[in-house]
C-alpha positions as CSV (number, residue, x, y, z in Angstrom):
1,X,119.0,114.6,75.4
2,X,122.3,116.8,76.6
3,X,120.6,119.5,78.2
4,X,117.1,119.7,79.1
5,X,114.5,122.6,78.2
6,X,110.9,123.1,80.5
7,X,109.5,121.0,77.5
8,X,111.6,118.4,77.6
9,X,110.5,118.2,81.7
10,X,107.4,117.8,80.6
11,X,107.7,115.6,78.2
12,X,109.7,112.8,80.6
13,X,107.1,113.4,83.3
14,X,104.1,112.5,80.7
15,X,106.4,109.9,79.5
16,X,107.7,108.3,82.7
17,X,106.1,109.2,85.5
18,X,102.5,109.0,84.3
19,X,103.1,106.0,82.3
20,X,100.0,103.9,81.6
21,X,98.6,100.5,81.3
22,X,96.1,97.9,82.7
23,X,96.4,98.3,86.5
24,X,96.3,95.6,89.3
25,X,99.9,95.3,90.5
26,X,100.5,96.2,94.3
27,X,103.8,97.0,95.7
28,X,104.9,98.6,99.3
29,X,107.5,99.9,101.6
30,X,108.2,99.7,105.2
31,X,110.5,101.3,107.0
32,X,111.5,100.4,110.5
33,X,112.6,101.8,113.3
34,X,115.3,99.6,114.8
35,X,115.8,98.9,118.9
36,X,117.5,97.4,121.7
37,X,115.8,96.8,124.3
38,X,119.2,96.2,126.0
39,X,120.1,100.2,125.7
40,X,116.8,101.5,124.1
41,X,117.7,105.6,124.3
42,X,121.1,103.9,122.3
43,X,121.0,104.1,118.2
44,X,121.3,101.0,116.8
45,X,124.4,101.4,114.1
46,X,123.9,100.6,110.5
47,X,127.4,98.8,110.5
48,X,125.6,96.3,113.0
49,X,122.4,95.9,110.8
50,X,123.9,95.3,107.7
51,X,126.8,92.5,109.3
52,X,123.5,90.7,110.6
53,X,121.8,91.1,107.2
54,X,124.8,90.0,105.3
55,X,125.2,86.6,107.6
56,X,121.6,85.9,107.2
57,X,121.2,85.7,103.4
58,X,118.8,87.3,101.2
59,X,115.0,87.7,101.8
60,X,113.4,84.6,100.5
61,X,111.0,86.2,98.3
62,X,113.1,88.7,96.9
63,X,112.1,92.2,98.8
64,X,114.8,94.6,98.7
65,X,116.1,95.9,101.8
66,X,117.7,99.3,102.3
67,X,118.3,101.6,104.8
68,X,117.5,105.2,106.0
69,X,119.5,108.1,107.1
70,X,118.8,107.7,110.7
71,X,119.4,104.2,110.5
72,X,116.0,102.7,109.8
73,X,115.4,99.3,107.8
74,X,113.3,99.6,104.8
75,X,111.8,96.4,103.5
76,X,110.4,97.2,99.6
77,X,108.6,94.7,98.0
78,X,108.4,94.1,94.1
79,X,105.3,95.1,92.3
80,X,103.0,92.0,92.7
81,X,99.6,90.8,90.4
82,X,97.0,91.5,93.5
83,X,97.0,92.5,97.2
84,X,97.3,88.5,98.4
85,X,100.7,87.8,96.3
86,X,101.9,91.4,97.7
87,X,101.5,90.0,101.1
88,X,102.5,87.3,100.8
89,X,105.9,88.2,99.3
90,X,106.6,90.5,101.9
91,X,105.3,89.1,104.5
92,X,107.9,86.4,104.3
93,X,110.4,88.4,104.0
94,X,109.6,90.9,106.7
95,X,109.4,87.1,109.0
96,X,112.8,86.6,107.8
97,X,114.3,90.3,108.7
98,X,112.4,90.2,112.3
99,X,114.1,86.6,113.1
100,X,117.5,87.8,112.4
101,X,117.3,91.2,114.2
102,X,115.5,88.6,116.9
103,X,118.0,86.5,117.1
104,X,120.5,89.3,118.2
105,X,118.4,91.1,120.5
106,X,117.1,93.8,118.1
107,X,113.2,95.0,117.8
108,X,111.3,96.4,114.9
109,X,109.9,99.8,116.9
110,X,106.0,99.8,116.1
111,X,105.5,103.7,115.7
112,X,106.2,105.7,113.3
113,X,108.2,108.5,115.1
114,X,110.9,107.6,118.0
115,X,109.7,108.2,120.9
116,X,112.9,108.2,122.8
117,X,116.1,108.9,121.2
118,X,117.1,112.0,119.4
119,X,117.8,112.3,115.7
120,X,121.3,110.9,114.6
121,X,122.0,111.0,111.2
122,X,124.4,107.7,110.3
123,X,124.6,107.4,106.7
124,X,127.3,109.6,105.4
125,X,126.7,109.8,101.7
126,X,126.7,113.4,99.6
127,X,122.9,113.1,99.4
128,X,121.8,113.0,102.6
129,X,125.0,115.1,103.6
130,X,123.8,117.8,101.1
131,X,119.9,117.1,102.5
132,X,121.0,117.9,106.2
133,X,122.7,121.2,104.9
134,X,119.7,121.9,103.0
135,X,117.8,121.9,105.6
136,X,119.8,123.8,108.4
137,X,120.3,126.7,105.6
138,X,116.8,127.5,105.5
139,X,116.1,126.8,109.1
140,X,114.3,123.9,108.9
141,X,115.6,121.4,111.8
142,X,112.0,119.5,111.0
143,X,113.9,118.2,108.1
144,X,117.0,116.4,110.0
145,X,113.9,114.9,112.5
146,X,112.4,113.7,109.3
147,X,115.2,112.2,108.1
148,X,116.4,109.9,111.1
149,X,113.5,109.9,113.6
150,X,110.1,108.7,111.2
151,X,109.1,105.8,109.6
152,X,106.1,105.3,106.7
153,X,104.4,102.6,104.7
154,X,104.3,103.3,101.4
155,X,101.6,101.6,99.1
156,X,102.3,101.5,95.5
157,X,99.9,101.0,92.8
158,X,99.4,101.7,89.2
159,X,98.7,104.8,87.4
160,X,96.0,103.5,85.2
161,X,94.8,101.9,81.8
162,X,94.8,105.2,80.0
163,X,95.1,108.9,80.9
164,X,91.4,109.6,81.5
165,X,91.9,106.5,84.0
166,X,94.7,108.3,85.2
167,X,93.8,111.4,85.8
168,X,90.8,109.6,88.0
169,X,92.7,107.7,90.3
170,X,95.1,110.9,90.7
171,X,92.3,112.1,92.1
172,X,91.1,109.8,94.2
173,X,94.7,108.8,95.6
174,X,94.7,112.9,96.8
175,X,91.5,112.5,98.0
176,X,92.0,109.4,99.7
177,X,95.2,110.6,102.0
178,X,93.3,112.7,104.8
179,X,91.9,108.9,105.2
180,X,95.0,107.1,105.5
181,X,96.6,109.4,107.3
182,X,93.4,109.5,110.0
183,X,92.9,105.7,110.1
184,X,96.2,104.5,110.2
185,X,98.0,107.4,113.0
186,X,100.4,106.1,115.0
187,X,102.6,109.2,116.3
188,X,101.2,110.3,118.4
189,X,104.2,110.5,121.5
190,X,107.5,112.1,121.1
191,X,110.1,112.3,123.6
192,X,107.8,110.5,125.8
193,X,105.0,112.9,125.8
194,X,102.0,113.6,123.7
195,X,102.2,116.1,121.0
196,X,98.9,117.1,120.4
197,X,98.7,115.3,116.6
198,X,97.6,111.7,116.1
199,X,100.1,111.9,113.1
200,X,103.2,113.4,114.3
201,X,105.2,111.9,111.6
202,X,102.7,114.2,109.3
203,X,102.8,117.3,110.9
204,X,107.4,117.0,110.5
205,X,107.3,116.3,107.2
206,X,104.7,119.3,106.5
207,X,106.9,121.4,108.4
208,X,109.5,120.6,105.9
209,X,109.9,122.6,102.8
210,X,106.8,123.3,101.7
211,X,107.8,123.0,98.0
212,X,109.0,119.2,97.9
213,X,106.7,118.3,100.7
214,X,103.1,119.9,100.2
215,X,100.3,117.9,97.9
216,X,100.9,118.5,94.7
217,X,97.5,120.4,94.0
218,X,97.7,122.6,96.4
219,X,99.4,125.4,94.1
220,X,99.3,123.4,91.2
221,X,95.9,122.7,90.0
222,X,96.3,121.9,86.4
223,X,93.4,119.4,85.5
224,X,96.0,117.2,83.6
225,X,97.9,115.6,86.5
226,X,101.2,115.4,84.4
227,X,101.4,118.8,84.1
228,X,100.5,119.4,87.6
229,X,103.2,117.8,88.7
230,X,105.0,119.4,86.1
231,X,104.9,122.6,87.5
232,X,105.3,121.4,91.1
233,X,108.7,120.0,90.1
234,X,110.0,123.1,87.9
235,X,108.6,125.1,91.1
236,X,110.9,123.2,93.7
237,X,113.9,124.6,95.7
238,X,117.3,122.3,93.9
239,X,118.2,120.9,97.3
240,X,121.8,120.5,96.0
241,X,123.6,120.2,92.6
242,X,126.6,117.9,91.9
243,X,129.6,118.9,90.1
244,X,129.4,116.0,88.2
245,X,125.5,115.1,86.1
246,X,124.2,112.3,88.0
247,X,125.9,113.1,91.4
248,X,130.0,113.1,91.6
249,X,132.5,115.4,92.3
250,X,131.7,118.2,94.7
251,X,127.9,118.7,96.0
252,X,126.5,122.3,96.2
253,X,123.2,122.7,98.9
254,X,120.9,124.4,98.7
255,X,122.4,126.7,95.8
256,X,119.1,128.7,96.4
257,X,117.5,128.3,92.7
258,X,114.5,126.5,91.6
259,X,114.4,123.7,88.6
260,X,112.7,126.5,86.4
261,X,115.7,129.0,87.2
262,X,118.2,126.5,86.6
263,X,116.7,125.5,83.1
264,X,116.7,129.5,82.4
265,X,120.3,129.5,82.5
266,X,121.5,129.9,86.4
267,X,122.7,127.2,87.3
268,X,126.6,126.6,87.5
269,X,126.3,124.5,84.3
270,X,123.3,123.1,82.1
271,X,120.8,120.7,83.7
272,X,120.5,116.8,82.5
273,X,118.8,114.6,82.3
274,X,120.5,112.7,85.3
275,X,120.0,116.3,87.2
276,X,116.1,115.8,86.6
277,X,115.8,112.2,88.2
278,X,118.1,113.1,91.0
279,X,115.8,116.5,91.3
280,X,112.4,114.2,91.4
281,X,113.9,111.8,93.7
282,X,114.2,114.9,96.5
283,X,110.1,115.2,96.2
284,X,108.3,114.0,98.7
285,X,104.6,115.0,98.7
286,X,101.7,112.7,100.0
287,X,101.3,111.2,96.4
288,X,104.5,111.1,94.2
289,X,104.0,109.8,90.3
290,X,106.9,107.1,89.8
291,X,106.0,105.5,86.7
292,X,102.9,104.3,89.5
293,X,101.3,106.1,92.3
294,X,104.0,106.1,96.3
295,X,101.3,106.7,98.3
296,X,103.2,108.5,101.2
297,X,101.2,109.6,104.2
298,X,100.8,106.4,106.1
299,X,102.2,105.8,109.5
300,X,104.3,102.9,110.5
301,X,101.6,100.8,112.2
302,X,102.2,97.9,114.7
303,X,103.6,94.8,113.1
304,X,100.0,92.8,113.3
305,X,98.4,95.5,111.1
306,X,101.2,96.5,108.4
307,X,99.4,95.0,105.6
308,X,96.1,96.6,106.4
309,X,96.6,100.0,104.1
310,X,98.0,97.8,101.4
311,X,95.2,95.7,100.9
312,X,92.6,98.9,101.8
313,X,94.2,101.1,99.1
314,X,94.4,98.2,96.4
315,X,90.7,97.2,96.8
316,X,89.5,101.1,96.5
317,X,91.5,101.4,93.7
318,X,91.7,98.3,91.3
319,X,87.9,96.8,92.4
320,X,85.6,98.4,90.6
321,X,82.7,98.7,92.9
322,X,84.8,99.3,95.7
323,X,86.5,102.4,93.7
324,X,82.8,103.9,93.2
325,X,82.1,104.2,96.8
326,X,85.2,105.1,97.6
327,X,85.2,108.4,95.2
328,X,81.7,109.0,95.9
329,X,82.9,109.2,99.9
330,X,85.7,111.1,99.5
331,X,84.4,113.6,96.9
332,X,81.9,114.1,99.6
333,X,84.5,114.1,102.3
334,X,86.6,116.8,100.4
335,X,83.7,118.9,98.7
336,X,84.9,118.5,95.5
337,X,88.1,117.1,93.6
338,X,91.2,117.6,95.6
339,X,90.9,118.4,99.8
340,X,92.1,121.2,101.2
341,X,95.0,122.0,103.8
342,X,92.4,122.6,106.7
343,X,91.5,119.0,105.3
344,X,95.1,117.6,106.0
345,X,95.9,119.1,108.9
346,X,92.5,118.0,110.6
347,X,93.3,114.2,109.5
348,X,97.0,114.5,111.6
349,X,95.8,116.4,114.4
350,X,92.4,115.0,115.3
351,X,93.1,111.3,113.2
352,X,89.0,109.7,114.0
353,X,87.8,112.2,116.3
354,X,87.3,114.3,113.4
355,X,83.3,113.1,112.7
356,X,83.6,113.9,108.6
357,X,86.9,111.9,108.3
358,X,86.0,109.7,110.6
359,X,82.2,108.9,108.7
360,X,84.2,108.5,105.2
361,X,86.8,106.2,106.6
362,X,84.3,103.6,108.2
363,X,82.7,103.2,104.2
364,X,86.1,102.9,102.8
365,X,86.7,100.0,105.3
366,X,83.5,98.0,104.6
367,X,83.5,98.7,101.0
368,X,87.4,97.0,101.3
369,X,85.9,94.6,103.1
370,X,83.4,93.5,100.7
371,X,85.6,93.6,97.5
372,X,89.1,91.7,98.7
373,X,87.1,88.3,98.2
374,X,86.0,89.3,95.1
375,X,90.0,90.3,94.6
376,X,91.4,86.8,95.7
377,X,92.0,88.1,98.7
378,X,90.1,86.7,101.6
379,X,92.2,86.5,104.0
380,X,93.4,90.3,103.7
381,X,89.5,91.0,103.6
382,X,89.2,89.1,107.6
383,X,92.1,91.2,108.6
384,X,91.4,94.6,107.2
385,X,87.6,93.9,108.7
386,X,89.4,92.4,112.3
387,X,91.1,96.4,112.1
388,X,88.4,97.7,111.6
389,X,86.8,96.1,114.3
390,X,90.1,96.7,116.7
391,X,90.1,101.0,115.6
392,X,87.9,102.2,112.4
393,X,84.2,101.1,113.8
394,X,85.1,102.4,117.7
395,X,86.5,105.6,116.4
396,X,90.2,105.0,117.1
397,X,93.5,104.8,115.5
398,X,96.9,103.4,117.0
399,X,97.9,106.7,118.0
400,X,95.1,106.1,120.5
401,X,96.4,103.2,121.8
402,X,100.6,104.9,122.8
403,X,98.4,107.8,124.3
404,X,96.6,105.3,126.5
405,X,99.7,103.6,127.7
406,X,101.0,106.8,128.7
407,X,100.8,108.5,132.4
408,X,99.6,112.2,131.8
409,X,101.9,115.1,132.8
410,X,100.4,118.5,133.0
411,X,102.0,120.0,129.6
412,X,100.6,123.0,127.8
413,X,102.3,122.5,124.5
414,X,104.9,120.3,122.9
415,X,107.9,121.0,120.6
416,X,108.8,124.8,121.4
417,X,112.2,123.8,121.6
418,X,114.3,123.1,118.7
419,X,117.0,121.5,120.6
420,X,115.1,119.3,122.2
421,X,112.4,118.7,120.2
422,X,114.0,118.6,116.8
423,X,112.9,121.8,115.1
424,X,108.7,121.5,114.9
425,X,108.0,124.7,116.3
426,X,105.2,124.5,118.7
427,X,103.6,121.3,117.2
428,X,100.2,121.2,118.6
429,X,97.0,119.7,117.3
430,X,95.0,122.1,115.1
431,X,98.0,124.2,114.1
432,X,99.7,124.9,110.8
433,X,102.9,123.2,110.8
């Protein structure tokens, strides 16, 4: 395939990133903030993370690490047969990573947004240098914040036995987020002040580029989720082109053309098939179609609780019962199929205090309860149940929690200020961001 046509888009998005099969494995990725409590407003240099990483050998069970723009750690996991052997994989090898930053002083932040120090991009590489442009040419400052100043958890799953299966659990991971975004918020401060969001994190990457960052069915509501996302991707800004298929030479961003446009011929030269996988890769909505389901929307949570969305997502999703109540809740929760953007925003900016989110969140919990053991997966089932114990069943999220620690300061609104806030313009519960 030399040069790709809108049908051959499709045809490698029903091929590869809807691919099918018997589902059960469970992956995830967490990315870290990294501190020093020695000179916390201080960023903590990659060149120092990666000699310490180096001297300390690789993670025993095999978890890949990497790291952000902004200098965040992120620990990915292989795809794993069940929600215990995830764990325990990465568990391990998370021990390993926070004895070695330990042993020099360093601290794995538990938020999901720095609280302190200002965005600093660190890695210098043409995609992230052609990202940053990307974003300053359309006035989007968000997008730098995004980039150095957030960390997620990502929960990976599989697509499905077949395409009907598929399509079903498309729908229920969509349905799902305003959930996982509510039950698991933890940005709640920024700059060492309350924003108004219990998902801070959310409301920067919405701010973002709507057309890489927005759910997927929110302008593309095609009942065949391939095509869906299909369309999403031939509908995206190019955030930059290379020179070279597959990224050398010279970068172009921003060259201010869609994938459609470049396919119909105006582009600098013909799209490949290395252009389309770089051009995916730039896509970030809640759920992103990888060959599995990247759920995206999740906070960075405390270090006692990462495992907690894994195991919840894997039980609503591969545990049959557990899946029933689940849909039946959030179809409920969401008034038909897909939620809405009222829906989303309401999970970021009122996280539990919303009572409809809330109400669908605490059956998710127990029905995850109930169907880890039946899973293999006691253990997961205590803790997921001891956080819902902690948050879920007292109507609180860890977002709760940084607000609590805090000392109120009479404050009408946060983020009006690019330069100081990173480019959300007025960020403030309830609002459009």
């Amino acid at each position: 395939m030399a040069h790709m046509t809108t049908e051959d888009v499709h045809d490698y998005i029903n091929g590869v990133c809807f691919k099918t099969g018997p589902p059960g494995k469970v992956g995830a990725e967490t990315e870290w903030l990294v501190t020093d409590p020695e000179d916390p407003t201080a960023p903590v240099t990659i060149d120092r993370l990666a000699e310490l990483l180096e001297a300390c050998g690789p993670p025993p069970a095999g978890s890949r690490i990497t790291f952000e723009p902004g200098g965040q750690i992120e620990l990915s996991s292989a795809a794993m047969p069940g929600p215990a052997r995830a764990h325990e994989a990465l568990a391990r090898d998370l021990d390993h990573l926070r004895k070695t930053l330990a042993d020099d002083g360093l601290h794995l932040a538990e938020t999901a947004l720095d609280p302190v120090r200002p965005p600093v991009r660190q890695l210098r590489l043409p995609r992230y240098t052609a990202m940053e442009r990307f974003f300053a040419n359309r006035r989007q400052p968000s997008g730098h914040t995004m980039m150095c100043s957030t960390a997620s958890l990502q929960v990976c799953l599989d697509t499905g036995a077949d395409p009907a299966d598929a399509g079903a659990r498309w729908e229920l991971a969509h349905r799902l987020g305003p959930v996982l975004v509510s039950a698991f918020a933890n940005s709640a401060v920024w700059r060492g002040r309350p924003t108004g969001w219990k998902s801070t994190r959310w409301a920067i990457w919405a701010a973002t580029d709507g057309t890489r960052t927005r759910p997927a069915l929110e302008s593309h509501t095609h009942p065949d989720p391939a095509t869906a996302w299909a369309e999403y991707a031939l509908a995206a800004h190019l955030l930059a082109v290379s020179e070279v298929p597959g990224g050398g030479g010279e970068w172009t961003a921003d060259p201010g053309i869609t994938l459609a446009d470049w396919i119909g011929g105006r582009g600098a030269r013909p799209i490949t098939l290395a252009d389309l996988e770089f051009h995916l890769s730039t896509l970030f909505p809640p759920v992103r179609p990888r060959g599995w389901w990247e759920l995206r929307m999740i906070d960075a949570l405390p270090l006692d609780w990462w495992p907690v969305p894994m195991a919840l997502a894997a039980a609503l999703f591969d545990e049959p019962r557990a899946r029933a109540v689940a849909e039946e809740a959030t179809e409920r929760l969401c008034r038909g199929r897909f939620p809405d953007p009222a829906l989303w925003r309401r999970s970021a900016s009122l996280g539990p205090a919303d009572p409809e989110i809330d109400a669908c969140t605490r059956i998710c919990f127990d029905a995850a309860v109930e169907a880890l053991p039946r899973m293999g997966a006691a253990g997961l089932a205590h803790l997921v149940d001891a956080y819902a114990d902690h948050y879920v069943r007292r109507g609180r999220c860890p977002a709760d929690g940084a607000l609590g620690r805090l000392v109120p300061e009479p404050r009408a609104e946060t983020g009006t200020r690019d330069e100081d806030h990173g480019g959300v313009h007025a960020v403030r519960g309830g609002d459009t961001p």
